[in-house]
C-alpha positions as CSV (number, residue, x, y, z in Angstrom):
1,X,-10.2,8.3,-2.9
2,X,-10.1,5.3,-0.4
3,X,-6.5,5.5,1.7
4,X,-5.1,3.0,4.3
5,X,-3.1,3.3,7.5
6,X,-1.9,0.2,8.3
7,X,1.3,-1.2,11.0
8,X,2.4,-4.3,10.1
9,X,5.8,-6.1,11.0
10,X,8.9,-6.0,9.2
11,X,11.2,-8.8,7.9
12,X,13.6,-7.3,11.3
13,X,10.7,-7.6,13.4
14,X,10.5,-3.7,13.4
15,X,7.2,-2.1,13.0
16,X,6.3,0.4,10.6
17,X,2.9,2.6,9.5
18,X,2.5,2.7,6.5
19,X,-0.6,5.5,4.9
20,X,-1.3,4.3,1.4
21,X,-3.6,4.0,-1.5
22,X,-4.3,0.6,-3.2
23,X,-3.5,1.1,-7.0
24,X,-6.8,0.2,-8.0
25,X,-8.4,3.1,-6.1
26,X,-6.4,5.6,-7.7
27,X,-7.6,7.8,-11.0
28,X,-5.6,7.2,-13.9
29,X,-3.0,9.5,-15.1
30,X,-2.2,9.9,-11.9
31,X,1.0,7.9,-10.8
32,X,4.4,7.6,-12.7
33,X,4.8,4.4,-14.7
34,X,1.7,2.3,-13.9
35,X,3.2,-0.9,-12.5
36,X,-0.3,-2.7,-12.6
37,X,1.4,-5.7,-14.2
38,X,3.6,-6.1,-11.6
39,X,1.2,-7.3,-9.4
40,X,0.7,-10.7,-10.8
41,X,4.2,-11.9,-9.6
42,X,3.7,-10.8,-6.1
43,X,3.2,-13.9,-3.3
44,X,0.1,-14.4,-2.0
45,X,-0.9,-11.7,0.6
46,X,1.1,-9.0,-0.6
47,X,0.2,-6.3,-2.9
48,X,1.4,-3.2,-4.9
49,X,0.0,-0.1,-3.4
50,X,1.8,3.9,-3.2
51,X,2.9,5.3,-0.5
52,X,0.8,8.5,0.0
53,X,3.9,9.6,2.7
54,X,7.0,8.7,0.7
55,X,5.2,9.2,-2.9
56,X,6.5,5.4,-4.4
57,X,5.3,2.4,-4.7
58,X,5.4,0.1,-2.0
59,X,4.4,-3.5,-1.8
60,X,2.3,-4.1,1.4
61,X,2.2,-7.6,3.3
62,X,-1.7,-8.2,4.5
63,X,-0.2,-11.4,6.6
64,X,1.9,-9.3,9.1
65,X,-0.7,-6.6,9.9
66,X,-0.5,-5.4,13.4
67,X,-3.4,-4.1,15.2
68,X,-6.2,-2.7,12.9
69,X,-6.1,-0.9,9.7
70,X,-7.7,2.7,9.4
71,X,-10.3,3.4,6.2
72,X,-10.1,7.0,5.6
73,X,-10.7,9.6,2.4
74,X,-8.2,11.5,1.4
75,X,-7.4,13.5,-2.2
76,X,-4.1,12.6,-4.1
């Protein structure tokens, strides 16, 4: 499965890595509660993805990326 390693900036100004997995790239029957539908509401640029470190969702902000963001293969 497609993972991500990504820094971006927080709402502080702090910067954070964040290793994740985009929902769609994920087998079913694989994560609690599919929260697909949550992803409509979300403001442009940001998106639901888990959190292969912390094992939750998280919703990632594309527009405060810093630096580049890794493509890697990994198994959930």
């Amino acid at each position: 499965m497609k993972a991500y390693k990504a820094s971006y900036a927080k709402k502080s100004g702090d910067i954070r890595t964040m290793t994740f997995a985009k929902i769609d790239d994920i087998p079913s029957g694989v994560l609690p509660d599919s929260k697909g539908g949550q992803q409509t509401s979300l403001k442009e640029g940001m998106e639901l993805v888990w959190d292969l470190e912390r094992g939750s969702y998280r919703v990632f902000n594309w527009k405060t990326v810093v630096g580049k963001i890794e493509e890697f293969e990994t198994k959930i």
